[in-house]
N, C-alpha and C positions, 0 to 999 in steps of 0.2 A: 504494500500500500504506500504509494504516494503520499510525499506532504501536505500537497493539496486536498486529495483523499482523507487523512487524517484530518484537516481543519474541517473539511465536511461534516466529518461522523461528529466531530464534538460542536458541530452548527446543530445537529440534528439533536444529539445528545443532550443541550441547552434547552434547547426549543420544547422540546419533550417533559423535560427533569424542573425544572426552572418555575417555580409555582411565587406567582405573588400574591395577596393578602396580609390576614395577620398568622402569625403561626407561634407556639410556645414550643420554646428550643428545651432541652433537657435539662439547662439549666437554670430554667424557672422565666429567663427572659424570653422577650419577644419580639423577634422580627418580621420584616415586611415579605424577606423573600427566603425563600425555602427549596432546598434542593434534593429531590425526591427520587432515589437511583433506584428505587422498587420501578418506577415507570419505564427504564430501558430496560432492567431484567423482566417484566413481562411482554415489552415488545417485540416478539421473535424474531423481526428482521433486524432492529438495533442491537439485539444481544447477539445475534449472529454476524454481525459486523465487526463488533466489540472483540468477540471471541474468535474471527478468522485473524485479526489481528491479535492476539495472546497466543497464537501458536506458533509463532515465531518468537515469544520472547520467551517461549518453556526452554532453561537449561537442557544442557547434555546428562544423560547418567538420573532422569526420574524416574522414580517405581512408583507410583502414587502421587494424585493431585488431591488437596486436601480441602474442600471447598467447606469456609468458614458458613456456621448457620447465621442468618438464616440470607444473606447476601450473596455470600460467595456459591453456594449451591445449588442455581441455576446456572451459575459459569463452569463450574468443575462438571457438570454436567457435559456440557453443551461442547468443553473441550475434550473432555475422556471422546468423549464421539467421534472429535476430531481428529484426535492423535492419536487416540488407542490407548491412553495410558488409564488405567483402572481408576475410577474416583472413588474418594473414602470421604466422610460426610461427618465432617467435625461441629459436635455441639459447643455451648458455652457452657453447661458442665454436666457429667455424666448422668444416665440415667439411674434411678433410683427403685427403679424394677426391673425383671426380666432381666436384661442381660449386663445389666449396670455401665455399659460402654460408653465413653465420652465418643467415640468414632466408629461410623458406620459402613461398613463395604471390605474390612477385609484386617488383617492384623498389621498397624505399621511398623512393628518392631524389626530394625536391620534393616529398615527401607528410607532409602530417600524419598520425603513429603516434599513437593511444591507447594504451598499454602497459597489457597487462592481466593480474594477477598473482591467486594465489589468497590468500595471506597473505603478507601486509608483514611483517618482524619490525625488521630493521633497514635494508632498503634496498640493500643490497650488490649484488643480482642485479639491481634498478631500474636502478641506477645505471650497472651493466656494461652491460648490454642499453643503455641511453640514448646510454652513449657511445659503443657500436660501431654505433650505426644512424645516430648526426648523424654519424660518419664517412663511413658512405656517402649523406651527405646528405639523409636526414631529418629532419623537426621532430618532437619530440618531447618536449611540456610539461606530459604529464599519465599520471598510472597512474589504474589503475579497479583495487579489490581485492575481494575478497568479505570478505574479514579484516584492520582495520590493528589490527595489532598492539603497534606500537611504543612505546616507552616514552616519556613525556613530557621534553621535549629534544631528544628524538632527532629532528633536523629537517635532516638530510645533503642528504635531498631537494629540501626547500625550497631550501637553499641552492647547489643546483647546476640551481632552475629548473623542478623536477618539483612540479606540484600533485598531493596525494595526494585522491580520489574514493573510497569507500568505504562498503558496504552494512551491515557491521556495524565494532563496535570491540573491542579488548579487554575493554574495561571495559561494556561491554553483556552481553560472556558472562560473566565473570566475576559482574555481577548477578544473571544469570538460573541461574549454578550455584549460588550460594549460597540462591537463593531456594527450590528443590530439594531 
């Protein structure tokens, strides 16, 4: 995919995601505008644009794509189908019946995890998911996002080892809304 192609998908990807009104943010504030990445993962032609473009950015040497709940696992989906590589279907924390598994599709112990998220903002959920999977013995040293987010500094990631992969950025949407 072209550069220009890229500026497209994240024209599209705005246009789509991009909600204005009033919205209450997590952290009790309120903003005008509101950016809603459940809208391109139910869009099956934008998550398939999203995702022909992440399959070029999956490393050499994965055994497993780890699609974070509940974001990433339309993507891990959608790339397993791509590439072939087996998806495993990571919660935010284990089940507390049946099978008690924090991750679903297969055992990642000895296996290299891709972790694959829909938007980064600050890492938090990377983070979790990374540590409960090297728990059960997985390698795990790299996310795939369709959106990083994050603020510049904000490199929590980095520092605990996780290279962030990523089809679009902030500041790409950001250009392509004001362009608009």
């Amino acid at each position: 995919m072209s550069d220009h192609e890229l500026v497209e998908l994240a024209q599209d990807v705005d246009v789509r995601c991009r909600l204005h009104g009033d919205f209450v943010l997590r952290s009790g504030a309120v903003a005008h505008e509101y950016f809603d990445k459940y809208l391109f993962e139910a869009d099956p032609v934008l998550l398939r644009r999203i995702v022909s473009r992440m399959v070029a950015l999956v490393p050499p040497g994965i055994d497993m794509l780890g699609g974070l709940e509940l974001g990433g696992v339309p993507l891990a989906t959608m790339l397993s189908n791509l590439t072939e590589i087996p998806a495993l279907f990571v919660r935010k924390e284990a089940k507390t019946y049946g099978t008690l598994r924090l991750a679903e599709g297969g055992d990642p112990a000895g296996r290299q995890v891709l972790l694959i998220e829909g938007v980064i903002t600050t890492g938090g959920a990377v983070l979790n998911a990374a540590a409960s999977l090297r728990e059960q013995g997985a390698k795990v040293t790299t996310v795939l996002c369709a959106i990083d987010r994050r603020a510049p500094g904000q490199d929590q990631l980095t520092k605990h080892g996780i290279t962030v992969r990523s089809v679009m950025t902030k500041d790409l949407l950001d250009s392509v809304a004001l362009a608009t």
